[in-house]
Structure formats: C-alpha cells, structure tokens
C-alpha positions as CSV (number, residue, x, y, z in Angstrom):
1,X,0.0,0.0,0.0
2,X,1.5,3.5,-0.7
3,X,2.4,5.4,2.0
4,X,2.0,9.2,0.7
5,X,-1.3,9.5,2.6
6,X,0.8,9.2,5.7
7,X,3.6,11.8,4.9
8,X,3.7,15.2,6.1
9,X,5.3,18.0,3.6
10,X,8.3,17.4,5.4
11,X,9.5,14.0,5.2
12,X,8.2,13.9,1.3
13,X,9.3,16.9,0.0
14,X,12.2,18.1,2.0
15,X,13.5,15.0,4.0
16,X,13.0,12.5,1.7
17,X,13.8,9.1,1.7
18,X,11.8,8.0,-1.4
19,X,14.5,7.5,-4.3
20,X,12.2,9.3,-6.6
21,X,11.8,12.7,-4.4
22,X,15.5,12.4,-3.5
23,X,15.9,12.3,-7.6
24,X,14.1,15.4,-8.0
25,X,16.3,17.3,-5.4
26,X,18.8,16.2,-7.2
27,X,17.5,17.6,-10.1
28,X,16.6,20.9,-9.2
29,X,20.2,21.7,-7.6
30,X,22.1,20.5,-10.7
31,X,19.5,23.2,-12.8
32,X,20.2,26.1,-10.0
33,X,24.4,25.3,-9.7
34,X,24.3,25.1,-13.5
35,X,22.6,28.7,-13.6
36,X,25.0,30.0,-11.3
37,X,27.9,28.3,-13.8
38,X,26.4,29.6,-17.2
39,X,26.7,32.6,-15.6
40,X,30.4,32.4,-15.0
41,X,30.9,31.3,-18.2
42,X,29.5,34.2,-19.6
43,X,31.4,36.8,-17.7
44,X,34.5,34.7,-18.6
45,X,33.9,34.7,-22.6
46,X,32.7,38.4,-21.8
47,X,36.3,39.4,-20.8
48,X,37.8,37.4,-23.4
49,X,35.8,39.3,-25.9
50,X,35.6,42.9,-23.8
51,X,38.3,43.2,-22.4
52,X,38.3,45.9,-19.4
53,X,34.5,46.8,-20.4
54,X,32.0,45.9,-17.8
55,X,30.3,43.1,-17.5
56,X,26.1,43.3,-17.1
57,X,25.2,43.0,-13.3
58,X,29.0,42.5,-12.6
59,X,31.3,45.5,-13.4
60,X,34.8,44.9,-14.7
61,X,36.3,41.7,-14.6
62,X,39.8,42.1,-13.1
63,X,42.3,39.8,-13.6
64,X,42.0,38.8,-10.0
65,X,38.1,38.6,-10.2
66,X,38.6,36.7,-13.3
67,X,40.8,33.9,-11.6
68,X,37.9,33.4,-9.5
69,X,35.7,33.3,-12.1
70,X,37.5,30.5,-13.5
71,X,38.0,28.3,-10.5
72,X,34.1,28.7,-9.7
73,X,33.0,27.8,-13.4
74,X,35.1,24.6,-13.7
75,X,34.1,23.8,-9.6
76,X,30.4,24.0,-10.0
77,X,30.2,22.8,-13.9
78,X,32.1,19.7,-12.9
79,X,31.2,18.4,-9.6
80,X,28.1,20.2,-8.9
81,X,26.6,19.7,-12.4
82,X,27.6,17.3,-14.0
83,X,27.8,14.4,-10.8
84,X,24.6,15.6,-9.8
85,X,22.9,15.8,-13.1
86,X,24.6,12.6,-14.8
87,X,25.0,9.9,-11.5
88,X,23.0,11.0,-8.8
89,X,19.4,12.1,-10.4
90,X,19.3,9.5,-13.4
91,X,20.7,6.7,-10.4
92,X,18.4,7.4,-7.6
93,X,15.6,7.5,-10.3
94,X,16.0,4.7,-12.5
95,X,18.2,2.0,-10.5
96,X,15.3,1.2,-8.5
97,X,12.3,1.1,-11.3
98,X,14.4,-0.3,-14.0
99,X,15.6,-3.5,-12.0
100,X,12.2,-3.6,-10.2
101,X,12.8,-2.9,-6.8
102,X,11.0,-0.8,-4.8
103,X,13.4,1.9,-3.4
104,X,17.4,1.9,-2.5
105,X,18.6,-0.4,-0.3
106,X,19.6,2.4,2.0
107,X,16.9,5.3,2.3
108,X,18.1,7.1,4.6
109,X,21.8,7.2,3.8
110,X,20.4,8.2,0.1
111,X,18.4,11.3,1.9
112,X,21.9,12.3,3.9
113,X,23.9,12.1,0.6
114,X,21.7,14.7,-0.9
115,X,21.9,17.2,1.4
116,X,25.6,16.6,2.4
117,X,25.6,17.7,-1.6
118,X,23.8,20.8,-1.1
119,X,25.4,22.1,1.8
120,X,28.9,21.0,0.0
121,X,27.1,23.8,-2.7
122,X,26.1,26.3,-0.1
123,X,29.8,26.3,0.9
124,X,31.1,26.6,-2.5
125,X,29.0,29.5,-3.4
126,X,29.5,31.3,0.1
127,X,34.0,30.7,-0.4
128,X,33.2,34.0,-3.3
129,X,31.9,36.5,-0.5
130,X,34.0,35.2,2.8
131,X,36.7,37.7,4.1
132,X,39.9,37.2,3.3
133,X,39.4,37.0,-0.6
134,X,37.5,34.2,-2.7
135,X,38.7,31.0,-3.9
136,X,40.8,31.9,-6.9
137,X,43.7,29.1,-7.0
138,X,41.9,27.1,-10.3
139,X,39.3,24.3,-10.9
140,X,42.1,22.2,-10.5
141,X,43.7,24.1,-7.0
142,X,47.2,23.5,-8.3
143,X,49.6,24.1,-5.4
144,X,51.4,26.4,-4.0
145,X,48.7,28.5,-5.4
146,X,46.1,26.7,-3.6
147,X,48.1,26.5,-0.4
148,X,48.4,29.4,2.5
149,X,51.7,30.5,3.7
150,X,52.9,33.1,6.4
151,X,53.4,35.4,3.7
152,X,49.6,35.2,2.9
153,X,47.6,34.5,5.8
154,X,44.4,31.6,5.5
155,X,42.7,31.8,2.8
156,X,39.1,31.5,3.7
157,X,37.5,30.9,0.3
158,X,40.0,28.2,-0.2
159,X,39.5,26.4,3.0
160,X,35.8,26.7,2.1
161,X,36.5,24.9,-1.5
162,X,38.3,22.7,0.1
163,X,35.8,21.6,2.6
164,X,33.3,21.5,-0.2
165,X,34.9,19.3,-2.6
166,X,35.6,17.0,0.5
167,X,32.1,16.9,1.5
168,X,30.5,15.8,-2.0
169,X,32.8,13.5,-2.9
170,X,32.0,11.8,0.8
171,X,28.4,12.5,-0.5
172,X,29.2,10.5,-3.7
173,X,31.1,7.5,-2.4
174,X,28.2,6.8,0.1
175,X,25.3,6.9,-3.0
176,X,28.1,5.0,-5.0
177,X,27.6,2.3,-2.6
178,X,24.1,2.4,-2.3
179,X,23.8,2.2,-6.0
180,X,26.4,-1.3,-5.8
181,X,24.1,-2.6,-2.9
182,X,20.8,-1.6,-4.4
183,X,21.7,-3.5,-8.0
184,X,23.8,-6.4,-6.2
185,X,20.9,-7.4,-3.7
186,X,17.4,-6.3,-4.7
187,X,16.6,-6.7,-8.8
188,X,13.5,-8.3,-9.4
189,X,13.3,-11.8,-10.1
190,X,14.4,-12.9,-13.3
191,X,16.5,-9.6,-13.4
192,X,19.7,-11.8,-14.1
193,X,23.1,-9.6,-15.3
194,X,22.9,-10.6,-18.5
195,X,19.1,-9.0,-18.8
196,X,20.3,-5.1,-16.5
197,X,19.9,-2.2,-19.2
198,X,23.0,-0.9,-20.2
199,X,21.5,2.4,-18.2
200,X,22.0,0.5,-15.2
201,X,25.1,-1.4,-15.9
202,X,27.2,2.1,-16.6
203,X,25.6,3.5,-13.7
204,X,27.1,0.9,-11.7
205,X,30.3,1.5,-13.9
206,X,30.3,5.2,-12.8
207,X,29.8,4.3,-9.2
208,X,32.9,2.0,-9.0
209,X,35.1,3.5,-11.1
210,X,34.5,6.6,-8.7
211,X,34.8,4.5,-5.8
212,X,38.2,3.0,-6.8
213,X,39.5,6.6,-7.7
214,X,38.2,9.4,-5.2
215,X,40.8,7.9,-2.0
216,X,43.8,10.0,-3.3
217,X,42.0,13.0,-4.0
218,X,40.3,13.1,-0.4
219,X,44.1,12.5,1.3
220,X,45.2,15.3,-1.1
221,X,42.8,17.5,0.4
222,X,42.8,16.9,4.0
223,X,46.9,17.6,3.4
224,X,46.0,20.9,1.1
225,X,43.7,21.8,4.3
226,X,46.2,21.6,6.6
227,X,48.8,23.6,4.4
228,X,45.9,26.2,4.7
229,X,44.8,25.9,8.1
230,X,47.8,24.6,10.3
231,X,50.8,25.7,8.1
232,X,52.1,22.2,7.0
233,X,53.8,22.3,4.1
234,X,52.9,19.2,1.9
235,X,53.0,20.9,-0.9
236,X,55.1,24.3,-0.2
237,X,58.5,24.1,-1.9
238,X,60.2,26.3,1.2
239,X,59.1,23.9,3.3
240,X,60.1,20.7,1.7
241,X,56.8,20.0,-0.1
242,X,56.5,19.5,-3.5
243,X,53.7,21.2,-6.1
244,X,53.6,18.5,-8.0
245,X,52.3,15.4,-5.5
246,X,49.2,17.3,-5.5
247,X,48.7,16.8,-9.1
248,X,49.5,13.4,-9.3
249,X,46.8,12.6,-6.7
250,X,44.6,14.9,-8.1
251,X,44.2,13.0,-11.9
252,X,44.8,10.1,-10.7
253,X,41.1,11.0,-9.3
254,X,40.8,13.5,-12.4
255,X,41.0,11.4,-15.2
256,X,38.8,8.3,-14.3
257,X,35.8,11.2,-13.1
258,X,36.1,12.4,-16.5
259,X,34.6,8.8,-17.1
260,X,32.4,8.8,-14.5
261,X,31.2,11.8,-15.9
262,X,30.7,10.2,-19.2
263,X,29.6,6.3,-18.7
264,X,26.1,7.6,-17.7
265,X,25.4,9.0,-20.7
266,X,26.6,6.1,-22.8
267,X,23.7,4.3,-21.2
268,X,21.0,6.9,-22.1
269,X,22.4,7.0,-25.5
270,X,22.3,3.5,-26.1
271,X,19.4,2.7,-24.0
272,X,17.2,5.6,-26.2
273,X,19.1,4.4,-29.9
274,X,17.5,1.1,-29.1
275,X,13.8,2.7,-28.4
276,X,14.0,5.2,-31.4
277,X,15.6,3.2,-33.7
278,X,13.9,-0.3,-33.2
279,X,16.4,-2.4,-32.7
280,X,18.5,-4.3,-30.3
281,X,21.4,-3.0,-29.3
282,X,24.5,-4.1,-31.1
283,X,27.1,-5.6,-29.3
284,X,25.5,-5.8,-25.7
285,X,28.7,-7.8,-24.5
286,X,30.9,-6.2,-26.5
287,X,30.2,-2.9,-24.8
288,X,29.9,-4.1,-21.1
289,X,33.6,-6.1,-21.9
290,X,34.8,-2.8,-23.4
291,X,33.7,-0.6,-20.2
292,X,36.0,-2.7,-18.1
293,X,38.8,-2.2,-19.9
294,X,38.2,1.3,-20.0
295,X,38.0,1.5,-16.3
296,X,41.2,-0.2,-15.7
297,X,43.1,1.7,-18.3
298,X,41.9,5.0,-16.9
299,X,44.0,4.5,-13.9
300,X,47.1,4.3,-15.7
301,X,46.9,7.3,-18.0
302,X,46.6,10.1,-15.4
303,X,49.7,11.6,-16.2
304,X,49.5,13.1,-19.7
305,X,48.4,16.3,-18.2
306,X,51.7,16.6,-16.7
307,X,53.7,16.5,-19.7
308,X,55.0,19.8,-19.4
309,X,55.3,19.3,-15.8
310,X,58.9,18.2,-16.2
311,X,58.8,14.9,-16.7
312,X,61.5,12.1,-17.5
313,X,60.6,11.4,-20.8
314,X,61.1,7.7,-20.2
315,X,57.6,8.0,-18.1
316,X,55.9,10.1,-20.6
317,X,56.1,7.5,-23.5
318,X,53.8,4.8,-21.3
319,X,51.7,7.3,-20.6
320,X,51.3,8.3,-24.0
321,X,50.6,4.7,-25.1
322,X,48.0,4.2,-22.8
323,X,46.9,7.5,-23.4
324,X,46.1,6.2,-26.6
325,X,45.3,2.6,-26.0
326,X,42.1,3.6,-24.2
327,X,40.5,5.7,-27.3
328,X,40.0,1.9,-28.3
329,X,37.2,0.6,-25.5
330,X,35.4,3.8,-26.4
331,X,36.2,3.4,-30.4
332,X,34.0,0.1,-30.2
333,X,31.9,1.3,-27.7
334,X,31.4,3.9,-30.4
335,X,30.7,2.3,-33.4
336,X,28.6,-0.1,-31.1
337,X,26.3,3.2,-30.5
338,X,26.4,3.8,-34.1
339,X,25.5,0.3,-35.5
340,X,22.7,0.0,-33.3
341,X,20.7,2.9,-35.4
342,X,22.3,2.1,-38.7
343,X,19.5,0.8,-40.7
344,X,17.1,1.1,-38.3
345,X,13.4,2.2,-38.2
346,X,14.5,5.5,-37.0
347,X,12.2,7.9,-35.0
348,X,13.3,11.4,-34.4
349,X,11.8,12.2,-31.0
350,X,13.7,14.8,-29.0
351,X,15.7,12.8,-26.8
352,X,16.5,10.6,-29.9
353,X,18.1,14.4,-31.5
354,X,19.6,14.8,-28.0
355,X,21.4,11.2,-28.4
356,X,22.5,11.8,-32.2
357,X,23.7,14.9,-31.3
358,X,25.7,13.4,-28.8
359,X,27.2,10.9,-31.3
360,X,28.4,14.4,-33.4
361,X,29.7,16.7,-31.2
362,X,31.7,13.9,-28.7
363,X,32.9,12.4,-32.2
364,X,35.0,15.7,-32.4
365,X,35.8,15.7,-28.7
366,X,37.5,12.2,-29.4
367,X,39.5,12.6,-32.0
368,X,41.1,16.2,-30.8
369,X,41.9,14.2,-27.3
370,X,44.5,11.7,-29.7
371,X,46.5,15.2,-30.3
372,X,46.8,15.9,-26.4
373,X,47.6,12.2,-26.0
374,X,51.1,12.4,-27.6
375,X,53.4,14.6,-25.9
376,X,54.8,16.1,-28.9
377,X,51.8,17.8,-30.1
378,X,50.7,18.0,-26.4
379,X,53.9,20.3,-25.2
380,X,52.4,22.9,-27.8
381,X,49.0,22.5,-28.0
382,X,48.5,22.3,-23.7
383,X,48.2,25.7,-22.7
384,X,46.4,27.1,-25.6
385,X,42.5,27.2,-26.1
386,X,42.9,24.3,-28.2
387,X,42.5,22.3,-24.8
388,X,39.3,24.2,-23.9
389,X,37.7,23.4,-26.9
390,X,38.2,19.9,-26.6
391,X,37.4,19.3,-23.3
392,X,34.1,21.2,-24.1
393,X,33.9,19.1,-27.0
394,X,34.1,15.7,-24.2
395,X,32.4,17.2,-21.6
396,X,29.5,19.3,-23.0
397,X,27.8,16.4,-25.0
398,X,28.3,14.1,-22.2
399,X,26.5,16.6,-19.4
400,X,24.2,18.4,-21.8
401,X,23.1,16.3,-24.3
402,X,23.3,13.0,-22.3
403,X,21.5,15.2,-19.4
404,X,18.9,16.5,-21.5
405,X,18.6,13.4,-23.4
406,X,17.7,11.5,-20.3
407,X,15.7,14.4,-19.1
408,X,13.4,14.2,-22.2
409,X,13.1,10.3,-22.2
410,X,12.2,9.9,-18.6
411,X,10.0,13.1,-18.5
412,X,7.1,11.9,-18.7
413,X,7.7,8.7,-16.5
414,X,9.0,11.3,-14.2
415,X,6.2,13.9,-13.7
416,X,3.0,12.2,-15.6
417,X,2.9,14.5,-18.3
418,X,4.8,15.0,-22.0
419,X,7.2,18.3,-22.6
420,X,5.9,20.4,-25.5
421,X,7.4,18.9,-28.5
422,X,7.7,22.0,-30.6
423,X,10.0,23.8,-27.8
424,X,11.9,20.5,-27.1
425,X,13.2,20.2,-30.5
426,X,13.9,24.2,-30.9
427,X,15.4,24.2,-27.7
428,X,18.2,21.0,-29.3
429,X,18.2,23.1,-32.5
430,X,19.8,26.2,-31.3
431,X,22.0,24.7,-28.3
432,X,23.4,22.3,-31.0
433,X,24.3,25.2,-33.5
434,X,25.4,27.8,-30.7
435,X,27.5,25.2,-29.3
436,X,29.5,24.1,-32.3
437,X,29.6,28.4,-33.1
438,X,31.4,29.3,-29.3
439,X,33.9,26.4,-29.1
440,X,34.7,25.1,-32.6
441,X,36.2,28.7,-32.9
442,X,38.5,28.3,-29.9
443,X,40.2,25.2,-31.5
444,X,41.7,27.9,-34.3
445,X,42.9,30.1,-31.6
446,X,44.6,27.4,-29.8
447,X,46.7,26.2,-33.1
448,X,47.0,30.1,-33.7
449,X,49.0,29.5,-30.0
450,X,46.3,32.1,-27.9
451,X,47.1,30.9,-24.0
452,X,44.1,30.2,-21.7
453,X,44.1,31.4,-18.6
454,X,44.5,34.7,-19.5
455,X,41.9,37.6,-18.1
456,X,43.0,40.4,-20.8
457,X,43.7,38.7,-24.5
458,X,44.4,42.9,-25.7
459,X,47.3,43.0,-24.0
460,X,49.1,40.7,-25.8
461,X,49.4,41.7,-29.2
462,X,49.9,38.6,-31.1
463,X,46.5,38.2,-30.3
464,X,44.8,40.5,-32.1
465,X,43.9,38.7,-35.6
466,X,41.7,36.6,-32.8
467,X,39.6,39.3,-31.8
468,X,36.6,38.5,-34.0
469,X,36.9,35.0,-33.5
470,X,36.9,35.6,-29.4
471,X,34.0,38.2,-30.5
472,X,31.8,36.0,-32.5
473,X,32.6,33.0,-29.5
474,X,31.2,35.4,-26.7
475,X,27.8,35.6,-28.9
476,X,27.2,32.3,-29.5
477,X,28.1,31.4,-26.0
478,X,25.5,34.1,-24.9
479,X,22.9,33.1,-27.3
480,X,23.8,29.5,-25.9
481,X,23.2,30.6,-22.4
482,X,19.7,31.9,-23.5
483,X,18.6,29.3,-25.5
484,X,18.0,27.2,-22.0
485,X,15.6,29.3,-20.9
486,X,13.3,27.1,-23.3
487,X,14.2,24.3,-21.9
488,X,13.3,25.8,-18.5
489,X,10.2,27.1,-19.3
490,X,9.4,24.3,-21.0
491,X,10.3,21.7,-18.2
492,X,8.3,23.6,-15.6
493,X,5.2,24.5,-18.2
494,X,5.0,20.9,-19.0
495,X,4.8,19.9,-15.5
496,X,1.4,21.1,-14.8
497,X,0.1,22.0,-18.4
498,X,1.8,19.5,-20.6
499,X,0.1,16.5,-22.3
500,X,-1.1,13.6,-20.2
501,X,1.8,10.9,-20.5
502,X,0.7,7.4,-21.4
503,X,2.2,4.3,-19.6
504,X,4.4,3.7,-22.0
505,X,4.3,6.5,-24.5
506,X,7.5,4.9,-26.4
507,X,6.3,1.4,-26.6
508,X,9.8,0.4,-24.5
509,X,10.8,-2.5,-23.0
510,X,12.2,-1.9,-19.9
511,X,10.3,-2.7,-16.7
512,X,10.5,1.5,-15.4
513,X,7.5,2.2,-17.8
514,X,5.3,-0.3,-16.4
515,X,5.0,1.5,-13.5
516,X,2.6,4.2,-13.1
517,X,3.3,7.5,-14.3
518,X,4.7,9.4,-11.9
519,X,5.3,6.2,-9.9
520,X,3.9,6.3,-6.2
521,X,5.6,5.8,-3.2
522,X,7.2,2.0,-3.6
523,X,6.8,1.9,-7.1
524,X,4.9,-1.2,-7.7
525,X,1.7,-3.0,-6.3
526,X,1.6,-5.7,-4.2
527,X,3.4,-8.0,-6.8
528,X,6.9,-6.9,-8.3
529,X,7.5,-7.4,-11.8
530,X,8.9,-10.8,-13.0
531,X,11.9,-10.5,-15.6
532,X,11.2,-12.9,-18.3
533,X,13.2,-11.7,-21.2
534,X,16.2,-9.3,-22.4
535,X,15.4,-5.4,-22.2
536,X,16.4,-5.0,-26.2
537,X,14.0,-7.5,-28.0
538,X,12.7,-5.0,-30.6
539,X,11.5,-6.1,-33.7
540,X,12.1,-9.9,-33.0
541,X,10.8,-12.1,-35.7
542,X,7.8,-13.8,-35.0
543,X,6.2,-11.3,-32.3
544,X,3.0,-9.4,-33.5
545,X,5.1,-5.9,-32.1
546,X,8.1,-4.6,-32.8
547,X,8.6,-4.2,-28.9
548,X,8.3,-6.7,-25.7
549,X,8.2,-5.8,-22.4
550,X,11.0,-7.7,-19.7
551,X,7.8,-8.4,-17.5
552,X,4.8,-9.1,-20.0
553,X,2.4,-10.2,-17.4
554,X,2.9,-7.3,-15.2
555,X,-0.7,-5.5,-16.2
556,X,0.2,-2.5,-14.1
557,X,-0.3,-3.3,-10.5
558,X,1.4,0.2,-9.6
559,X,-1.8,1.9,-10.7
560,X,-3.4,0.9,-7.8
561,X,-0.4,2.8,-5.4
C-alpha cells in the first residue's frame, strides 16, 4: 500500500527518503548550480571578448576577479553539475524502477547524501563573498597557489572549496555504494546480469570507477587543508613540499571522473538508440567487456596532463601509449552506439536528436583528445585554447546532451505529463548550432597558439587577428546561455500544463515504464514485476510488435499505489 497519505510536507518533500523525491532534489540543484555556472561562463567569454568593459550586473572583470571566475566555473560545472545531473538524479531514479525494486537499499543514507551535496554547494558559493578573498587558485587548486603561507595569511575561500569538494565526494562515495548494494541485492526476479539495461550497468560503472578513484584525491585534500589551516607544508617548496604530489593525486582521481562523468550518458544514449531506432542494441557484450577495460586503463593514463610538468621522458612514453590505447574501448563502444541505429526504423523524437547529437559533437571531442595524448603535439598545444575546446567538446555532449537526453526520455515517467514537442526540439536546434559556433572557434585560436588562462587577450598583441573570432565565440556562448531558458520554461510549463503521459508513450521494454506515471511511493503493487526476457528485444521475428516488455504479465499493479 503506498504510504504518501501518511507523509507530512516534510519528510516527502524536503527529508525524503523516497528515491524518486530524493531524484528530483537532485534535479533541481544540478538546474540552480548550473545557472549559477552559465553565468560564469558568460562573464568569462565576456572578458575574453571585452576586455576591461564591464560586465552586465558585474562590473569589470579584473584579472584577480577573473581567476575566480574561472575556478568557480570549472568547480560548479564539474562536480556540482555534472555528478549531480549525470549519477545522482538519473541513479536514484532509475536504478530502483528499472531493475524492479521498490526503493534503495539504504533510504536514509540516500536522503543524507543529498543534502551533504547541497550544503557542499552552499559552501562553494559562500567561499566568493567570505573575508579574506575568494577561492581563486583554479578548478584544479594547483599548489602552492592553492596553499596558505605566512606570507599570505588563511585563505578562507580556499579552505571553504576545500571543505566543499571533500564533503561531496564523501556524499558520492556513500550513494556509489548504495547504488552497488541496491543493484547487487534487490533486482526483481528474473533480473539476471545478462538482462540489467545498459542504463543501469554504466551507472554501476560510474559508481565503482569513482569509488576506486576518489581515496587519493580526499588524502590530497585533508593535506591541502592543513597547508591552509595549520601551516604544514605538503605541498610548499620552502618547506620541503612538492607542487607536484598534489597533481598526481589529483588526476589520478581526475582522469577516471572524466569517465564517471561520461559512462552515464553512454547508457542513455544507447538505451534511447535502441527505443527510437527499433532495434536491439549491437554488441550488448561487447560494450559491457569494453567498459572494463576502459576502467582499468583509466587508472594508468593520469599523467598526460603533466607532460609539461617536467617529466623524464622515459615516463611520458607509457603514458602516452595508454593515453592512446584507451580511445580503443570507447572506439568500439562507439561504433557499437552507431550500429545499433544504422539501418534502423529510426524515430526522431527529442531525446532521440539529443542522443544523435551526442554521437556528433563527442565524435570531435574524441578525435582532438589523440592530439593531447602524444606529448609532442601535447607540449604545444596544452596551454592554448585548443584544450578548452576539446574538453568542451568531451564534456559538454556528455552533461548536456546525455542530461537532456535523459531528461526528455524519462520526463514523462518522471512527472506524468509529455514536454511540449515544438520547444523540445527548438530548444536541441539552437543549443546544438550555438555550441558548435562558441567552441569550434576556440580550437583555431589554440593552433594560432592564444594561452588560456589569460583575463586580458588585448594585452598581448599577437592576439589581435583573434579578436573576432573571441567576439563571434562570446555571442554564440551568450545566445547559448539563452537558449536554456526554453528548456526551462518548458520543463516547468510541462509539469502542470503538458500532455497527459501514457504508460508507456514509447512502446519500450524496460520494466521502469510499467510503473505508473509518476510512480507512487514503492513503485509497484503488491506483486513486483517478474523478468522474463532481455530489455532489447525490438522487432524480434515472430512477435505481433516490434517491442516486448522484460515483465509481459505485469498489467500494471502500480496503478493501484
């Protein structure tokens, strides 16, 4: 029997322990961190383009405002958008419906790891007004930037990004684990391995290979914290500490988060090609054997973004090969993605655009990254805009279309209604075009050798035949900026105005769309869905549909709460 009846506003809106509610909260703080972070970006691509001009509702970016701007953009895009948006929303939603249990396997420890993750937020934000001047040491906090001295006093916004980091990626281990538990111990029966979506299985993937990875980073900043704080000197040259430990620790965990970042939206993509395109998807085992070695390699290739750090050039040529060597799990995992909609029946629904998109733009992220994996090219091409661009090019398509690709799919399973088609698709219209027109630019600057980092581009004069690039960048990025507000217009229209959803509007085949729509409190009715069949059997010979559902003789029990 559902339980809602017996919540107050409390305990199922703001305490939750229902996966679903705690999915939402989720939600809604990637969408508010991300505003804050478009914003940043747009004062930084201001600058770049304006230099010394003010800014609208921010005055004149100095260079020492614009260091700040920097480390707050990466911060928040990166740990406060993307993990939120890409592992914990899509995992506390989906785990639970799509294997056919009824909630985690830890409720309450899923409630705490939420709003550990918002007050890790609340801190972040708070580090730009705190006295003693705002965090400004990098995304990264490359020491001895990052680290106080006795020359410079504690640096409050810096102990405050420190503490923040720390605290989500506590957050993140804990709903990790819940994730492993949840999957390991509670799928439905007949939910075998071989018969998880591929969803699920790079959830999980995300979840350990974040697991495995975050230990170093969290001993690098409880040492960075007391360089702040208690005037150790771990990484302070005058003091016998060395700059460079912290960034080894930090991509050893940097590198494989770049995957945990992007395994979630292999899933949607995959998971949606299947559903639009109506077929199974090619190369099930293939993909899931590729994924491991992927994980296993990203350990070992942390150090080719220290290639001008320095090092003995006997290390760099390992690094370099297995720099390379793992562009070849995601190579099949690629061409996996794109055989599974070659000749199929092909439906272009918006979060089908979102997933082709996705297949475009990371394409290009791809192929730059083989440049940066060989040192030659790398010790030029590193601290140009060349680098921006292509980690816009990985990154972007992973959080932003995967996100809104998931985002449109599960919408109506989500909220019970449909998002207004029209919008949906104009909205993936003009954030496709203005994204290729503000960073396919900045790969031409970084050949033409223009240095990121740098808060006023006029001042160096070789820079000048970039100007109208940097110009014409700024506006796209702008009009990219505004193009979401019809995605958030339309998300929160839809919610109360939109179309009534259907059960299963897509005619899918995994068991999350047998559920009602939104799904109440425990998902199912008295009787959980039995697995009887792989989630990918479309357009089997010999069935009447091109479609057929992992629990057939479920008839939707959830409808009765």
């Amino acid at each position: 029997m559902s339980q809602e009846h017996h919540q107050s506003f409390l305990t199922k809106y703001i305490f939750a322990t229902d996966h679903k509610m705690v999915a939402r909260q989720f939600l809604f703080l990637a969408l508010t961190m991300a505003a804050f972070g478009g914003y940043y970006a747009f004062l930084i691509r201001w600058e770049l383009a304006y230099p010394n001009q003010p800014a609208p509702f921010f005055g004149v970016v100095t260079p020492d405002k614009f260091n700040v701007i920097i480390t707050l953009h990466g911060t928040i895009m990166l740990f406060f958008v993307g993990m939120p948006l890409l592992n914990a929303f899509p995992s506390n939603f989906l785990v639970p419906l799509m294997i056919g249990a009824r909630d985690m396997a830890f409720p309450r420890l899923n409630m705490a790891t939420f709003w550990m993750t918002f007050v890790a937020a609340v801190m972040l934000i708070s580090s730009f007004f705190v006295p003693g001047g705002p965090v400004a040491g990098g995304w990264t906090g490359y020491a001895p930037l990052s680290a106080s001295s006795e020359y410079t006093g504690v640096k409050m916004g810096m102990v405050l990004w420190i503490l923040s980091l720390a605290l989500i990626f506590i957050a993140s281990s804990l709903g990790g684990i819940n994730y492993i538990v949840t999957v390991v111990t509670m799928r439905a029966k007949g939910m075998t391995y071989s018969r998880v979506p591929l969803t699920v299985w790079f959830l999980l993937a995300a979840a350990v290979t974040f697991f495995l990875a975050v230990g170093p980073v969290l001993a690098a900043a409880f040492m960075l914290l007391m360089d702040n704080v208690f005037g150790t000197g771990f990484f302070l040259p005058y003091k016998g500490g060395e700059p460079l430990l912290w960034q080894h620790l930090f991509w050893f965990f940097g590198h494989p988060e770049v995957y945990v970042l992007f395994f979630p939206t292999l899933g949607f993509v995959l998971d949606i090609s299947a559903v639009f395109a109506r077929k199974p998807v090619f190369g099930k085992k293939l993909i899931i054997g590729s994924t491991v070695s992927a994980i296993a390699l990203s350990f070992i290739v942390w150090a080719h973004h220290m290639f001008q750090t320095g090092m003995n050039p006997t290390l760099v040529t390992p690094f370099a090969i297995t720099t390379i060597l793992i562009s070849v799990p995601f190579a099949i995992i690629y061409v996996c993605m794109f055989l599974t909609v070659w000749g199929g029946s092909i439906s272009l629904e918006t979060p089908m655009l979102w997933a082709l998109g996705f297949l475009a733009t990371f394409l290009v992220g791809g192929l730059t990254g083989i440049f940066l994996g060989a040192a030659g090219a790398d010790i030029y091409l590193h601290g140009t805009y060349f680098v921006v661009a292509h980690f816009h090019y990985t990154f972007f398509p992973s959080v932003i279309f995967g996100g809104f690709a998931a985002i449109n799919y599960w919408y109506p399973k989500m909220f019970g209604r449909m998002l207004n088609r029209t919008a949906a698709i104009l909205h993936f219209v003009l954030t496709f075009i203005f994204f290729n027109c503000t960073f396919w630019p900045l790969f031409i600057v970084g050949m033409g050798g223009m240095v990121r980092r740098i808060a006023d581009p006029s001042f160096y004069p070789q820079y000048s035949p970039f100007v109208h690039l940097n110009i014409f960048a700024t506006l796209s990025a702008m009009c990219l900026i505004a193009t979401q507000t019809i995605f958030l217009w339309n998300f929160f229209y839809s919610m109360k105005n939109g179309k009534k959803a259907e059960l299963n509007p897509y005619q899918a085949n995994t068991l999350e769309w047998l559920a009602a729509s939104p799904p109440p409190h425990g998902n199912w009715g008295p009787k959980l869905p039995v697995v009887t069949c792989d989630p990918y059997e479309y357009s089997k010979p010999g069935n009447a549909e091109d479609w057929h559902s992992q629990a057939p003789s479920y008839k939707g029990e959830a409808s009765h709460g």
